[in-house]
PLY file of the C-alpha trace (Angstrom):
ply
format ascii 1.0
element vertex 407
property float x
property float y
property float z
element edge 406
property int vertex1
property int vertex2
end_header
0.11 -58.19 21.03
-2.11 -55.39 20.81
-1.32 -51.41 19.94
-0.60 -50.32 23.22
1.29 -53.13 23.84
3.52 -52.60 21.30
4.06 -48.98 21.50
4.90 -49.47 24.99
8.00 -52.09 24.08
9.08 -49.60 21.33
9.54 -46.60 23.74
11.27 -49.06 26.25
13.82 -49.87 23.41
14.63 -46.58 22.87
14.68 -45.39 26.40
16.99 -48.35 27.19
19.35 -46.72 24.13
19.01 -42.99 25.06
21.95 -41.35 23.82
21.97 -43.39 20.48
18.58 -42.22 20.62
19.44 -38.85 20.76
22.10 -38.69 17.94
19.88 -40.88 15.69
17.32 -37.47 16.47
19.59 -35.20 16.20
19.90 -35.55 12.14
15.74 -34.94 12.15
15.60 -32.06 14.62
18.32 -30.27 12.08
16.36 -30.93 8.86
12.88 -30.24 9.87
14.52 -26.85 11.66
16.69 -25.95 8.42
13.10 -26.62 6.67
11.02 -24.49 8.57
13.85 -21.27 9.05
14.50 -21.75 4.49
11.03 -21.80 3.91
9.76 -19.12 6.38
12.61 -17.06 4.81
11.45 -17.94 1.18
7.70 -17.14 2.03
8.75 -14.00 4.01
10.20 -12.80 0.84
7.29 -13.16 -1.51
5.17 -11.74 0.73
7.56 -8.60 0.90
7.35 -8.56 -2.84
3.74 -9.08 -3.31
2.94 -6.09 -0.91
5.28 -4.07 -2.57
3.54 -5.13 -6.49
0.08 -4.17 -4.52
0.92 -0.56 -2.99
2.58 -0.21 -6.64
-0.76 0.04 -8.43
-2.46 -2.58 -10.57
-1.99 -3.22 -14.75
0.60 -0.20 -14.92
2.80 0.72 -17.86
5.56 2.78 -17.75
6.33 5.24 -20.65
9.51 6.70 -21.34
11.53 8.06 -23.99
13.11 6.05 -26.11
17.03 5.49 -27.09
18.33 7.90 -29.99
20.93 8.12 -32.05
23.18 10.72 -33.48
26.10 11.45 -35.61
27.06 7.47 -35.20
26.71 7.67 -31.10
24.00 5.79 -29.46
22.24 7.16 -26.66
20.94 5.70 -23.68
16.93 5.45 -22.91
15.21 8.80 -21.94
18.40 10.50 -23.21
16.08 13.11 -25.29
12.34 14.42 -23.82
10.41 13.11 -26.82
7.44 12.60 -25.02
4.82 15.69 -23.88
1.98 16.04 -21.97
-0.01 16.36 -24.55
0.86 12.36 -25.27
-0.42 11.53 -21.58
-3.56 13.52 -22.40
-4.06 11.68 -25.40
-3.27 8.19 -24.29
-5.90 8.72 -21.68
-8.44 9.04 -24.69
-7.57 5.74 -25.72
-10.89 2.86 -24.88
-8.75 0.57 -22.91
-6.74 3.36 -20.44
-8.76 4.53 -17.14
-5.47 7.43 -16.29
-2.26 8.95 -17.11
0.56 10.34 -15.00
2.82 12.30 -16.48
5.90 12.76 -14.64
8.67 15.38 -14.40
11.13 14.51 -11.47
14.34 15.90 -10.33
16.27 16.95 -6.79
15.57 19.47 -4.65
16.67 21.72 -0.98
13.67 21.56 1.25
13.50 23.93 4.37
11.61 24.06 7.15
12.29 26.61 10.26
16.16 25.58 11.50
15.66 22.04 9.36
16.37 21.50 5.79
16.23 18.10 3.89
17.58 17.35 0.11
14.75 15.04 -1.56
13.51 13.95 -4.92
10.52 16.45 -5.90
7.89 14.95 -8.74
5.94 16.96 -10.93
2.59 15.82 -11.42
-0.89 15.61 -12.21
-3.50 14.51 -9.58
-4.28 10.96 -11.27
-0.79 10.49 -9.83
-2.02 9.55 -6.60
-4.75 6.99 -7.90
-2.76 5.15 -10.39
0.25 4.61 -7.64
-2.08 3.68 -5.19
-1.27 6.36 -2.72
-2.81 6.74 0.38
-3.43 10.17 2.37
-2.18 9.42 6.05
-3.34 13.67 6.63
-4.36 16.52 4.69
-5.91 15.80 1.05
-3.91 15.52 -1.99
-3.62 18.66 -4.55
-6.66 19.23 -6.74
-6.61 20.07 -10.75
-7.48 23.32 -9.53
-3.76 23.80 -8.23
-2.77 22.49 -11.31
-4.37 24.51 -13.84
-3.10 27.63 -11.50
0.55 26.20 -11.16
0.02 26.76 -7.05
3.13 26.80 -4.61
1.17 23.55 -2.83
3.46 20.01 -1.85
2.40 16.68 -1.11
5.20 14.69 1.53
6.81 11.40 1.76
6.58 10.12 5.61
9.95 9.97 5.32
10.71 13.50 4.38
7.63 14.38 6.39
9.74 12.85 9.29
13.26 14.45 8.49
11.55 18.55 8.35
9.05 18.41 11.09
9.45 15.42 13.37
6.52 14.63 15.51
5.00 18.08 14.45
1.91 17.79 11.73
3.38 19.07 8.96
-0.43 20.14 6.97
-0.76 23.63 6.84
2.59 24.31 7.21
4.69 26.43 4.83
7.88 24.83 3.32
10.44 26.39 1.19
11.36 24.73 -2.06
14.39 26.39 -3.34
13.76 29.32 -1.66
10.19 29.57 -3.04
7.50 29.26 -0.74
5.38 25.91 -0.34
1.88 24.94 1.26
1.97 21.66 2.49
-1.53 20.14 2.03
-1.40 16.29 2.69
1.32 14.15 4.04
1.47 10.13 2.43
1.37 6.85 4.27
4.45 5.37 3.79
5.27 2.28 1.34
8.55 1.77 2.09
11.16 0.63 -0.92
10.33 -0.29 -4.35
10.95 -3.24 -6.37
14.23 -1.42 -7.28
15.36 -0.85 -3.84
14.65 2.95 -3.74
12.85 4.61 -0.58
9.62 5.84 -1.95
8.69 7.40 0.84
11.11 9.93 0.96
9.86 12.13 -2.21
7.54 15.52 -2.58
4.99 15.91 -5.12
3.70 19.52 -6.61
1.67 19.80 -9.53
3.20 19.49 -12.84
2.73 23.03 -13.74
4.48 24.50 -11.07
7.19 22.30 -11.28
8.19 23.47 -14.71
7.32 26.76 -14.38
9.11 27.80 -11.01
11.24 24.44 -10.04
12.75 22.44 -12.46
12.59 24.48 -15.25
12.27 22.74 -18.52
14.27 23.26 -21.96
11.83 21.71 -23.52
8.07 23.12 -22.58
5.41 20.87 -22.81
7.66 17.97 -22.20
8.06 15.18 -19.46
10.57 12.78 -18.02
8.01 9.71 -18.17
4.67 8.72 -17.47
2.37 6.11 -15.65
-0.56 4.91 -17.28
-2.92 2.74 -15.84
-4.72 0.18 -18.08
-8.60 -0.79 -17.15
-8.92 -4.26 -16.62
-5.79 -6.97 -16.78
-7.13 -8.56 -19.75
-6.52 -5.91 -22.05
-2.94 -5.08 -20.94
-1.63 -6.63 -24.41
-4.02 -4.67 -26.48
-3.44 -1.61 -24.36
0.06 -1.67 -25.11
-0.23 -2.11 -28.71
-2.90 0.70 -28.62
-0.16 3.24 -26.97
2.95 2.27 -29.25
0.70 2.94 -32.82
-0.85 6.06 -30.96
2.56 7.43 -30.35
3.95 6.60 -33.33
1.26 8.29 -35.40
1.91 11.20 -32.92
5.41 11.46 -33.52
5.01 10.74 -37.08
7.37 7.61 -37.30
7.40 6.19 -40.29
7.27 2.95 -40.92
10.29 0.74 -40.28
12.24 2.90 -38.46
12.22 2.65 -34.29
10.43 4.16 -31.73
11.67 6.82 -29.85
9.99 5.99 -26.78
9.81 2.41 -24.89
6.53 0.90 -23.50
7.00 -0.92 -20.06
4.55 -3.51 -19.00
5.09 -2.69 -14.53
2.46 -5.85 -14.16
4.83 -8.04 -15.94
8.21 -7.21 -14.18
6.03 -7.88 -11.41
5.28 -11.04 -12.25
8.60 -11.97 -13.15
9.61 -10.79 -9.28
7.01 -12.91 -7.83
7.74 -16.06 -10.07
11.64 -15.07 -9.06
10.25 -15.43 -5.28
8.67 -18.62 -5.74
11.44 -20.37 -7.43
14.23 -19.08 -4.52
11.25 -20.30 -1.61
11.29 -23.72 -3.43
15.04 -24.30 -3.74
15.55 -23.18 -0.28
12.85 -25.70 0.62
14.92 -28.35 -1.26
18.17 -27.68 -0.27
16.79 -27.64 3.92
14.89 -31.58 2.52
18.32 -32.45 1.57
19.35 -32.91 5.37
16.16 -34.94 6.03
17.17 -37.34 3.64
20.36 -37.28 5.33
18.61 -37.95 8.88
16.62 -40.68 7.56
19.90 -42.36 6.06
21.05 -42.58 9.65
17.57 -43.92 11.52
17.82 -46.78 8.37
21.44 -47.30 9.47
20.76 -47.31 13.02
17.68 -49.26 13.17
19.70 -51.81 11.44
21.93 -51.93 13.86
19.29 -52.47 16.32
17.45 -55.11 14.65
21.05 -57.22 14.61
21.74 -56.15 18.73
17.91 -57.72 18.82
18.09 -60.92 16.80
17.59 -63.21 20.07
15.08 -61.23 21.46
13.14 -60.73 18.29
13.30 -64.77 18.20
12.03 -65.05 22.14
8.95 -63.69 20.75
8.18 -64.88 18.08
8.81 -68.15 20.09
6.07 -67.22 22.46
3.05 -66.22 20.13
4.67 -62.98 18.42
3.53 -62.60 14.77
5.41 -61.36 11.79
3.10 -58.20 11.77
3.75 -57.20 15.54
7.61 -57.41 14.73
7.15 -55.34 11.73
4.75 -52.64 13.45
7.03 -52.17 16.31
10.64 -51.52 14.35
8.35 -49.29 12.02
6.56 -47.40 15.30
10.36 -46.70 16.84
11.47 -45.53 13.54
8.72 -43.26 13.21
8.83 -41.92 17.32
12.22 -40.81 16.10
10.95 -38.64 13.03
8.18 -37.31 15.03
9.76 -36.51 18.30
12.62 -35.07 15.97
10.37 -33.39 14.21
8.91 -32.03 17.09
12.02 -30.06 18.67
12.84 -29.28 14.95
9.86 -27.22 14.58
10.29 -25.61 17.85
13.70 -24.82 16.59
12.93 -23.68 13.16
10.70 -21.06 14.85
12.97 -19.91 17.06
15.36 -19.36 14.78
13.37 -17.35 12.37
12.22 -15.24 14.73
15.82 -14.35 15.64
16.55 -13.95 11.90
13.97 -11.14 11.45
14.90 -9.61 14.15
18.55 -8.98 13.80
18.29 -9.01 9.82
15.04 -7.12 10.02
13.76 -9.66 7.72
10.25 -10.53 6.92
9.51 -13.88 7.89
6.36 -15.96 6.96
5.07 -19.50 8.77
2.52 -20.90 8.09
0.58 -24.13 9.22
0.51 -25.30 5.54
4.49 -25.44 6.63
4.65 -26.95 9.24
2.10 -29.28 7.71
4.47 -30.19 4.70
7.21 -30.19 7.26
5.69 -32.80 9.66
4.56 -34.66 6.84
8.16 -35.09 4.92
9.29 -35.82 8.47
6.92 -38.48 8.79
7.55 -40.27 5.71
11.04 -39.83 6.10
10.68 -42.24 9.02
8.46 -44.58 7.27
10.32 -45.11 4.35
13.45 -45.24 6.23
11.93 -47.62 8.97
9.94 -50.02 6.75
13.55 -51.98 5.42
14.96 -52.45 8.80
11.49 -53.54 10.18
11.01 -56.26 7.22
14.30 -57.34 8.04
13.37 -58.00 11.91
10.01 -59.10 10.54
11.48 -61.68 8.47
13.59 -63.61 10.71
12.94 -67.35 11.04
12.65 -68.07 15.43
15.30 -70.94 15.23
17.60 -68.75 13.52
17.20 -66.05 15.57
17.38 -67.68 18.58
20.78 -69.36 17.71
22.18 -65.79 16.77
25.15 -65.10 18.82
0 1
1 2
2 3
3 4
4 5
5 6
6 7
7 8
8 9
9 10
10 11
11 12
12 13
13 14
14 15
15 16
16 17
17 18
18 19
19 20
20 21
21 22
22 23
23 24
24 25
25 26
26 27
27 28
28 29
29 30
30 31
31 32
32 33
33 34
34 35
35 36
36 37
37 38
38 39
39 40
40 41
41 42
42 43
43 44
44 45
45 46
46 47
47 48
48 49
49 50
50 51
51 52
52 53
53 54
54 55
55 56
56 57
57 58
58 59
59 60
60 61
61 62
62 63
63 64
64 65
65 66
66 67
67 68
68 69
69 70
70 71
71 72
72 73
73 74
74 75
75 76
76 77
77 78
78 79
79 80
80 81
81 82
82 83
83 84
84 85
85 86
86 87
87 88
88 89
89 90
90 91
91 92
92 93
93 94
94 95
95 96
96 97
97 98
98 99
99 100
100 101
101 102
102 103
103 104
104 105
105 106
106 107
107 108
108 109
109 110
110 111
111 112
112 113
113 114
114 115
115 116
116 117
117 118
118 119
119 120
120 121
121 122
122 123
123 124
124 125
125 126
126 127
127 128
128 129
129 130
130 131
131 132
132 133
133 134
134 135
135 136
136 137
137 138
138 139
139 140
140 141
141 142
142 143
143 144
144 145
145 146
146 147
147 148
148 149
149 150
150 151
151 152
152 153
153 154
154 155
155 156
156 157
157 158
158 159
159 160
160 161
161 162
162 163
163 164
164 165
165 166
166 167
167 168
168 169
169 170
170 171
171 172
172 173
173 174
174 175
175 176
176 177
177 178
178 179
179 180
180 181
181 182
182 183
183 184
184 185
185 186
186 187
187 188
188 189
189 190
190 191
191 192
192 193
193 194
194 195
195 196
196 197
197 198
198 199
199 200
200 201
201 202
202 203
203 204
204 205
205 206
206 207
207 208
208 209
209 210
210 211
211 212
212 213
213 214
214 215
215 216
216 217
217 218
218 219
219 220
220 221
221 222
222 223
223 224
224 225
225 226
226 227
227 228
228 229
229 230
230 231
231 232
232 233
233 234
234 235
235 236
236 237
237 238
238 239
239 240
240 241
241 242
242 243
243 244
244 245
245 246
246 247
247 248
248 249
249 250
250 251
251 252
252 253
253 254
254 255
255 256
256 257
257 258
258 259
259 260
260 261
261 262
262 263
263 264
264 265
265 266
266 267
267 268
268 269
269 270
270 271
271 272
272 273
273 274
274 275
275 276
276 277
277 278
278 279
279 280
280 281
281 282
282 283
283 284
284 285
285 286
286 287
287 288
288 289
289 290
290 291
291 292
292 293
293 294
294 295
295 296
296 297
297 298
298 299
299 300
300 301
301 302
302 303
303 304
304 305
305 306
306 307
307 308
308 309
309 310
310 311
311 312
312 313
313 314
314 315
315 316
316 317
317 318
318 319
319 320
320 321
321 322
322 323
323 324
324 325
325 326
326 327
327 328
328 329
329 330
330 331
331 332
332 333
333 334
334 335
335 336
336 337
337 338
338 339
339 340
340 341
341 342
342 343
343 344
344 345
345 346
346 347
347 348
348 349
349 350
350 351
351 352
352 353
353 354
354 355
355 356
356 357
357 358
358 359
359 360
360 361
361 362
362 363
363 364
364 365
365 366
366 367
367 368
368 369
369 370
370 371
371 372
372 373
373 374
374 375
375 376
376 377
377 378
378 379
379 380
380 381
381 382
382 383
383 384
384 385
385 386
386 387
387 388
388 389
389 390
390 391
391 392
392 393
393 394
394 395
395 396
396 397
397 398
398 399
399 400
400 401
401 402
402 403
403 404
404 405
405 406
């Protein structure tokens, strides 16, 4: 028998056995659908996190004052300002640093005509903006010149953009910051939440000198909550953080032995650890969805066994009449394998459908990709193959007397 000839008899068999058929599919169409929706879900979220790790800036450190101690208590991290600006200006001396960003932060009651918002307002320098990868939706950012003045000017989230002036453009615009007037001169595009969960978008940013002269105030002059600083290339992240630890030290005249009193944060390795974090849930999601493909294949192995025994006499009629070993064997294989692939078929339709429904009512992010439904088709396939092949051998090996004297 040729190829045609013997796909044709293996759709009659399993048109003749429709609803068995169907429920021998049924076990596919689930796992290639759980396959697609865990992995799309998987992919969707490493995606989220790797667009969040870009708007974040590249090789970033985070610098912040370290845990002290006194009269036996232990205090927590940045529970004294031991770090100034005159560290930041310093550290951006160093060979292997392109920018510092020191940071004073706190709350503060925005107004606008009848609106008023409560935000978090950052004090900062202008190398804020480049080392967080900011973008300027309108308006510019503030200049050094505002900073060396300590002028009333205030760069918005979107989000508190949004809340004060609505559709209105906001640039130009005067804004008052505890009841101290405000220029607005630029308004951010928005990067939504942070590796932490926080909305970034909903912050203001004045220049550093403003904020601790007229704002926040500072017990401390001179000294800052934290800072970013933003190494050159990726390759010297390790020596750039063992340039900033002895530089601080020697700064704060530590002597030897005794701990820092500030804490060095590699930003590009948390990251890391959230994207490797990703990749580990999208592959056990992955595996836990194959599980119910093995499951399906278990049942086309069970019921193709069943059909090669319902068969025996009509496997032997052909052999009988010129039907070789090979035929047999290609035809239990090819229904075996229409099973996986029209499963697989309706699976992936599935799959798709509900992801899309997924991201939409979980307002989820949700990735597929052909390389998915590649792997998915694929596993499918093989599923039905290995499955297939025992039951087939089995058919293929049956003597013609014996199998024509099967009852």
């Amino acid at each position: 028998m040729n190829l045609l000839a013997i796909i044709g008899e293996a759709l009659r068999a399993l048109r003749q056995n429709r609803l068995r058929t169907g429920l021998t599919m049924l076990g596919m169409i689930i796992g290639v659908a759980a396959v697609i929706l865990m992995l799309s879900i998987g992919q969707g979220a490493q995606t989220k996190i790797n667009q969040t790790i870009a708007e974040m800036g590249s090789n970033l450190f985070i610098v912040v004052p370290g845990a002290t101690s006194s009269g036996g208590f232990s205090f927590g991290s940045g529970s004294i300002r031991t770090l100034t600006i005159h560290d930041a200006q310093a550290i951006a001396e160093l060979p292997t640093i392109s920018a510092t960003a020191p940071v004073i932060s706190g709350t503060a009651q925005l107004n606008y005509a009848a609106k008023n918002w409560s935000t978090i307002i950052t004090g900062t320098t202008p190398d804020y903006f480049s080392v967080g990868n900011w973008k300027i939706e309108s308006g510019t950012f503030f200049t050094e010149s505002d900073l060396r003045s300590a002028n009333r000017v205030v760069v918005l989230g979107s989000v508190t953009a949004q809340n004060l002036f609505s559709d209105e453009d906001p640039v130009g615009k005067t804004i008052r910051i505890t009841n101290r007037p405000f220029l607005v001169v630029g308004v951010l595009m928005a990067k939504g939440q942070s590796l932490t969960g926080r909305d970034q978008d909903d912050n203001i940013f004045i220049p550093i000198t403003t904020s601790e002269r007229q704002i926040t105030g500072n017990q401390f002059p001179g000294s800052i909550r934290l800072m970013l600083v933003q190494c050159k290339s990726a390759d010297e992240m390790d020596i750039a953080e063992m340039e900033i630890t002895q530089l601080l030290r020697q700064r704060h005249r530590i002597a030897k032995g005794k701990e820092n009193d500030f804490t060095v944060r590699n930003l590009t390795a948390l990251a890391d650890v959230a994207t490797g974090a990703a990749k580990v849930m999208s592959m056990v999601l992955g595996a836990i969805a194959s599980v119910s493909l093995l499951v399906g294949g278990i049942g086309i192995m069970n019921i193709m066994l069943v059909s090669v025994t319902e068969r025996t006499r009509e496997i032997g009629i052909r052999m009988a009449i010129g039907a070789n070993q090979r035929a047999i064997l290609t035809q239990f294989l090819l229904e075996a394998m229409m099973i996986c692939f029209m499963g697989g078929l309706i699976g992936l339709l599935l799959g798709i459908g509900g992801a899309w429904i997924v991201s939409q009512v979980a307002d989820m992010l949700i990735v597929i990709t052909l390389g998915m439904i590649g792997l998915a088709f694929l596993f499918a396939s093989a599923v039905g193959i290995f499955f297939g092949f025992y039951p087939a051998k089995k058919a293929a090996s049956l003597k013609p007397v014996d199998a024509l004297r099967y009852e």
